[in-house]
NUPA-113461 format. One record per residue (C-alpha): x, y, z; residue in one letter. Coordinates in steps of 0.2 Angstrom, whole numbers, plus 5000, padded with zeros to 4 digits. Layout:
<recs>
+------+------+------+-----+
|   c1 |   c2 |   c3 | res |
+------+------+------+-----+
|    X |    Y |    Z |   A |
...
+------+------+------+-----+
</recs>
This chain:
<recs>
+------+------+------+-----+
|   c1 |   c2 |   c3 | res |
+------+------+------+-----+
| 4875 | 4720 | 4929 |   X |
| 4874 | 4730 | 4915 |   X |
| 4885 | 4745 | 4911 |   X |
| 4870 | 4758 | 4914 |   X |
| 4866 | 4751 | 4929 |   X |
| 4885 | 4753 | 4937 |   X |
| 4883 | 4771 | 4931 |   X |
| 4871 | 4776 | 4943 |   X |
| 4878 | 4766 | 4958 |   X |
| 4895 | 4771 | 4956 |   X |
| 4887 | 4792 | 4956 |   X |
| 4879 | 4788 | 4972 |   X |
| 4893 | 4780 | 4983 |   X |
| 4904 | 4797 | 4976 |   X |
| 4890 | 4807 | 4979 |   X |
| 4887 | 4800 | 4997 |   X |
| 4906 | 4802 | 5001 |   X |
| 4906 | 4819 | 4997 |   X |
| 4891 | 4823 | 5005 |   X |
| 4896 | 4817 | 5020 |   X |
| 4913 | 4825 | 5020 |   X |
| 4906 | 4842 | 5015 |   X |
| 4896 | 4837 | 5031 |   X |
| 4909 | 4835 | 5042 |   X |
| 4919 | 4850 | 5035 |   X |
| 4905 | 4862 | 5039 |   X |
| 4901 | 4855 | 5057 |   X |
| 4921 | 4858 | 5060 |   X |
| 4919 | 4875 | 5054 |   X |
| 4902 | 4876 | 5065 |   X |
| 4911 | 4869 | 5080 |   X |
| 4927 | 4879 | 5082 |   X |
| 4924 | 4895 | 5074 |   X |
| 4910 | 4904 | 5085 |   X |
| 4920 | 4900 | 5101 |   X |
| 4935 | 4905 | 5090 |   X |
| 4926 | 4922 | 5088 |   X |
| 4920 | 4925 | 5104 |   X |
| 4939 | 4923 | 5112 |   X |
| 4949 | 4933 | 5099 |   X |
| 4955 | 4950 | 5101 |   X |
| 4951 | 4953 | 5081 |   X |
| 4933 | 4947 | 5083 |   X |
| 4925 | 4957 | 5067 |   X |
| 4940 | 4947 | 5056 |   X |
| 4938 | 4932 | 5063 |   X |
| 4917 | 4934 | 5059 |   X |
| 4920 | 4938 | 5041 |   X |
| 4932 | 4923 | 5037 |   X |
| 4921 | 4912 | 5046 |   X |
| 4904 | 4917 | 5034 |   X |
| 4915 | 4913 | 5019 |   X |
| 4920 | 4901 | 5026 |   X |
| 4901 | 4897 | 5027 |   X |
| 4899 | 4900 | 5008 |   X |
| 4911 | 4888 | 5004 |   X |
| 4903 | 4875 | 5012 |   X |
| 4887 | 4879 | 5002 |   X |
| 4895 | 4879 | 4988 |   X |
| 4902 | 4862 | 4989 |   X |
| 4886 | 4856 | 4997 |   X |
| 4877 | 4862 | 4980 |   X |
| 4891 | 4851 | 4971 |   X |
| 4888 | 4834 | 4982 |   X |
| 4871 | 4834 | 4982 |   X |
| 4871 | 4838 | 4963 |   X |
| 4882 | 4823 | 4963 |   X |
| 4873 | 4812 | 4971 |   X |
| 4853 | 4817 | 4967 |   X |
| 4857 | 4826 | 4949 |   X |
| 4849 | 4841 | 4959 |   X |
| 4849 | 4857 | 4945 |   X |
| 4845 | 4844 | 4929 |   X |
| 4831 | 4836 | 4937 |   X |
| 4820 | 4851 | 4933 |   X |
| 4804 | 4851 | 4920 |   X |
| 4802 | 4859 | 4907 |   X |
| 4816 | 4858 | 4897 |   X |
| 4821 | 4878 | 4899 |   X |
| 4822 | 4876 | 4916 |   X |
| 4833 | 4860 | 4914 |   X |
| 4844 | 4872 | 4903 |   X |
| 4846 | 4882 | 4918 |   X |
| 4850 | 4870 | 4928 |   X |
| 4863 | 4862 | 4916 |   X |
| 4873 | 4881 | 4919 |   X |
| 4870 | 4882 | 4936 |   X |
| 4878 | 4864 | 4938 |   X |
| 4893 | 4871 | 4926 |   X |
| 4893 | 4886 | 4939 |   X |
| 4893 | 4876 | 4955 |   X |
| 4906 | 4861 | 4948 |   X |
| 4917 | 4876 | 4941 |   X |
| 4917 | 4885 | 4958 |   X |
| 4921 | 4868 | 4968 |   X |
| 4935 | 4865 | 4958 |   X |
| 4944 | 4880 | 4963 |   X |
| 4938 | 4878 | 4981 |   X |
| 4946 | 4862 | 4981 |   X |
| 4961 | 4865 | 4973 |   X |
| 4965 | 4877 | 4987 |   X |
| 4960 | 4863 | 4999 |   X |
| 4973 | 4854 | 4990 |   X |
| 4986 | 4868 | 4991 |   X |
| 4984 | 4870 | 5010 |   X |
| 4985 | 4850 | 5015 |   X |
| 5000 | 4848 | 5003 |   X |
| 5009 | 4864 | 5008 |   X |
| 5010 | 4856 | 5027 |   X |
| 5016 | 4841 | 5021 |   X |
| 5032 | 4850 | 5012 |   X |
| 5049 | 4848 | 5025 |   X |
| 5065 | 4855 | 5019 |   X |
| 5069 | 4864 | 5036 |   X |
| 5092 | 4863 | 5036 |   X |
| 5106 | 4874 | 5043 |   X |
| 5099 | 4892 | 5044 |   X |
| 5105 | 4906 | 5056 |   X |
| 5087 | 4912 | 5058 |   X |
| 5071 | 4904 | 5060 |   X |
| 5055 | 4914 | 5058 |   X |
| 5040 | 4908 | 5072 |   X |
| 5023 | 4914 | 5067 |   X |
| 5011 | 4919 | 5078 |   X |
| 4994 | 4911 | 5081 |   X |
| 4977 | 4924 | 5090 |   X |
| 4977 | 4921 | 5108 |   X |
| 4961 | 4915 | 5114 |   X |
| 4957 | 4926 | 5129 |   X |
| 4974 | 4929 | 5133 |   X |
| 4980 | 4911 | 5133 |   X |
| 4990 | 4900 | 5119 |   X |
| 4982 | 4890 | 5111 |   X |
| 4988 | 4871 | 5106 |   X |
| 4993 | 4873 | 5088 |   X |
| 5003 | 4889 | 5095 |   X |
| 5011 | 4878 | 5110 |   X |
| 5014 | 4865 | 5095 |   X |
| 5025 | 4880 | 5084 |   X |
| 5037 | 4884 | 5100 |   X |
| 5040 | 4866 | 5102 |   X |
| 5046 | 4864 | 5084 |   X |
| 5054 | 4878 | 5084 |   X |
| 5063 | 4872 | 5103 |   X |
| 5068 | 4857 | 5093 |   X |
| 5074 | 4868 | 5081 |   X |
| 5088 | 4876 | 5092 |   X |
| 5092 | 4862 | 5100 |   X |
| 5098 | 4855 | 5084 |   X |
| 5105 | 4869 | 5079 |   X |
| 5113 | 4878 | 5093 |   X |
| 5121 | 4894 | 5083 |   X |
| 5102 | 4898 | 5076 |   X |
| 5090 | 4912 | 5085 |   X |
| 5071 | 4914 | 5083 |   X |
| 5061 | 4926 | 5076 |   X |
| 5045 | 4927 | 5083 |   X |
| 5030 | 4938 | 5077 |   X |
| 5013 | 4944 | 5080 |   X |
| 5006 | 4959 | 5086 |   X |
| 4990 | 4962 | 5091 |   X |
| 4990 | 4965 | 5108 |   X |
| 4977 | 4956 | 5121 |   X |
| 4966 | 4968 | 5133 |   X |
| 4982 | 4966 | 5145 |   X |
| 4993 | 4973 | 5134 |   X |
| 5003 | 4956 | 5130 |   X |
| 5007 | 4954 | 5112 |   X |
| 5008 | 4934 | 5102 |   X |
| 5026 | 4938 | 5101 |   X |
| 5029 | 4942 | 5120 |   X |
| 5019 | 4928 | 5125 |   X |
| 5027 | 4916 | 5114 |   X |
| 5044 | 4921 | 5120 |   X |
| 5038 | 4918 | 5140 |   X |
| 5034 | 4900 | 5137 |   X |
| 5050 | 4896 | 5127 |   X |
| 5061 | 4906 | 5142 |   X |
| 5049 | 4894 | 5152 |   X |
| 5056 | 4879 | 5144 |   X |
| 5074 | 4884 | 5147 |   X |
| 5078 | 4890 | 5130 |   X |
| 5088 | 4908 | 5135 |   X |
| 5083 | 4924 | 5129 |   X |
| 5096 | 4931 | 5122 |   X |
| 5092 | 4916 | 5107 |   X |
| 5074 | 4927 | 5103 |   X |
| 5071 | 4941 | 5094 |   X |
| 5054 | 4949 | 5094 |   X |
| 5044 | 4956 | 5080 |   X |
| 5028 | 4961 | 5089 |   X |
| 5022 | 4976 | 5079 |   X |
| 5012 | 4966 | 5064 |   X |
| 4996 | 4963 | 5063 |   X |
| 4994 | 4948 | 5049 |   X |
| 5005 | 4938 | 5041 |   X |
| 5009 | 4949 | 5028 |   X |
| 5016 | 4961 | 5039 |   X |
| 5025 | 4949 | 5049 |   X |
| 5037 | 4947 | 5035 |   X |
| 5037 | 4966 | 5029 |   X |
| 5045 | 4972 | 5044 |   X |
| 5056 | 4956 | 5046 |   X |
| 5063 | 4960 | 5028 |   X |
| 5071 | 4976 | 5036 |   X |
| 5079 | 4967 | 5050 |   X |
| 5087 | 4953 | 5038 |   X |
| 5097 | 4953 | 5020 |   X |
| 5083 | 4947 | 5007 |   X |
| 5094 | 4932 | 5003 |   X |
| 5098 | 4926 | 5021 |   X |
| 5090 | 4910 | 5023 |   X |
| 5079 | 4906 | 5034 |   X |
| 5065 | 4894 | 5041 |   X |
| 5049 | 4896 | 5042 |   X |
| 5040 | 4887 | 5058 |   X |
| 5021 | 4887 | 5059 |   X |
| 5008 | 4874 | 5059 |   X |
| 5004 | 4864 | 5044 |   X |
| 4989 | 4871 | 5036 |   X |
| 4997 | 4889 | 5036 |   X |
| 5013 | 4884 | 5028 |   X |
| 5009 | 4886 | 5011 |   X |
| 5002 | 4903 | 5014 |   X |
| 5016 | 4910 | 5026 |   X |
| 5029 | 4904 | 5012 |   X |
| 5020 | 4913 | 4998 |   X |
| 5019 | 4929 | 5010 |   X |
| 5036 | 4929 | 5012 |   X |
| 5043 | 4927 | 4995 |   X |
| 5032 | 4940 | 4990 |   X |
| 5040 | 4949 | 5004 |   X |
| 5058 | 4946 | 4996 |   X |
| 5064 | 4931 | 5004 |   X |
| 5072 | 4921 | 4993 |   X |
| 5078 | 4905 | 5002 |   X |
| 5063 | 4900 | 5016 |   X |
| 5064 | 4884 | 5018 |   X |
| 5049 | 4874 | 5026 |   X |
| 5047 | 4866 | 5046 |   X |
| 5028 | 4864 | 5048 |   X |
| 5021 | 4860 | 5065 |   X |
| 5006 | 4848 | 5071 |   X |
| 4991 | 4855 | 5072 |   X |
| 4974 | 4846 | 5081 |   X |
| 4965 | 4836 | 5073 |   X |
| 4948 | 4841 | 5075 |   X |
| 4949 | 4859 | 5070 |   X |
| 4961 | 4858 | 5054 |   X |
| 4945 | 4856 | 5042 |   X |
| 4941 | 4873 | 5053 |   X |
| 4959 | 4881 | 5051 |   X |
| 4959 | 4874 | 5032 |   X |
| 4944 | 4882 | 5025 |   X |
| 4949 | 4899 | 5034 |   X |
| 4968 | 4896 | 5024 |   X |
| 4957 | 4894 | 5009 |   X |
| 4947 | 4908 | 5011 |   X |
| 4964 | 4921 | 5015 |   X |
| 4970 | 4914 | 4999 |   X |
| 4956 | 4919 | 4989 |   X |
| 4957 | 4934 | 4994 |   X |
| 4975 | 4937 | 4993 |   X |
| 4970 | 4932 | 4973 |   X |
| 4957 | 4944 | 4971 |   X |
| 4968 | 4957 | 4978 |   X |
| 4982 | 4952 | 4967 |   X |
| 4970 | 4953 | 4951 |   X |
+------+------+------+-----+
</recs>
């Protein structure tokens, strides 16, 4: 088979991967998001991560099918092929950042250097109509394991946002650990902030800026929560990712992606 031939089969089976992926990443999105929505106390926020989160998957569905059919030079005449040739520079330019985020996220869960630390810091994770969610139940059980490895250590634990009883992430967080035997006097509430951000500007003024600590929260938040707190003033955060599930981490990806976008823009 000659060499021009290869070509063509070799674009395919990528463009066929990708396509299918994109796929998969959208119906993830599709699947958990709307229920997501609909169970939150911060619905309106939840809404607007979950349409970018749309327009990325456009955006890389654009790219695979462009891949795999040549979609934007396939165009007669020859101006409009022009066109298309930017549009395909536009679309592979904005995928490439989209991916590189995707990129940031998976290998920033995958990053353990959790040791000694007299505090840890537990993030806090929306309740869905009033209830934890797994990937939440998954952050306390780290962070359980966490204690009982090191016994001298106390926990942080944050979030606000307050459900329609009243019950805040942080005080529903410290129920279940108190639950699991682990005593109270070993937890220390932060339950005024509303986002992650916030989460660590108040923690700053309960802690020395060079005080080590460890920062537990699931996998695809790591990279973000660590960024947050350094720009916070925490010098030493070292890293103890938890699980999350399976089938809504393209979901909880693409919303890490879209909160790091616009972290950049803001920065810009």
């Amino acid at each position: 088979m000659s060499a021009g031939n290869q070509i063509p089969f070799i674009r395919r089976v990528i463009g066929d991967v990708l396509l299918a992926l994109v796929i998969l990443l959208a119906a993830d999105a599709l699947f958990v998001m709307p229920a997501k929505i609909n169970a939150v106390v911060l619905k309106a926020d939840y809404r607007k991560v979950f349409m970018y989160e749309l327009i990325l998957c456009a955006i890389l569905l654009l790219f695979a099918l462009d891949v795999r059919f040549s979609l934007f030079t396939r165009w007669k005449p020859a101006i409009l092929r022009g066109i298309g040739w930017v549009l395909r520079v536009v679309i592979v330019l904005l995928s490439a950042v989209i991916l590189f985020f995707c990129g940031k996220v998976i290998t920033g869960g995958l990053i353990h250097t959790a040791g000694q630390a007299e505090y840890a810091i537990v993030l806090g994770l929306a309740l869905e109509n009033g209830k934890p969610v797994p990937d939440l139940v998954a952050r306390l059980d780290t962070a359980k394991a966490y204690l009982e490895k090191y016994p001298e250590a106390q926990l942080i634990l944050t979030g606000g946002n307050a459900d329609e009883t009243g019950r805040t992430e942080a005080a529903v967080m410290r129920d279940l650990l108190t639950g699991k035997g682990v005593p109270e006097d070993r937890l220390i509430l932060e339950d005024q902030a509303a986002t992650t951000k916030e989460n660590f500007q108040n923690i700053a003024g309960m802690l020395q800026a060079d005080e080590p600590v460890v920062m537990i929260s699931s996998n695809y938040h790591m990279d973000r929560a660590v960024r947050n707190a350094e720009e916070a003033g925490f010098t030493q955060v070292m890293r103890l990712p938890a699980p999350s599930g399976f089938f809504a981490y393209g979901a909880n990806m693409l919303s890490e992606v879209v909160l790091d976008l616009n972290d950049l823009t803001k920065r810009q």
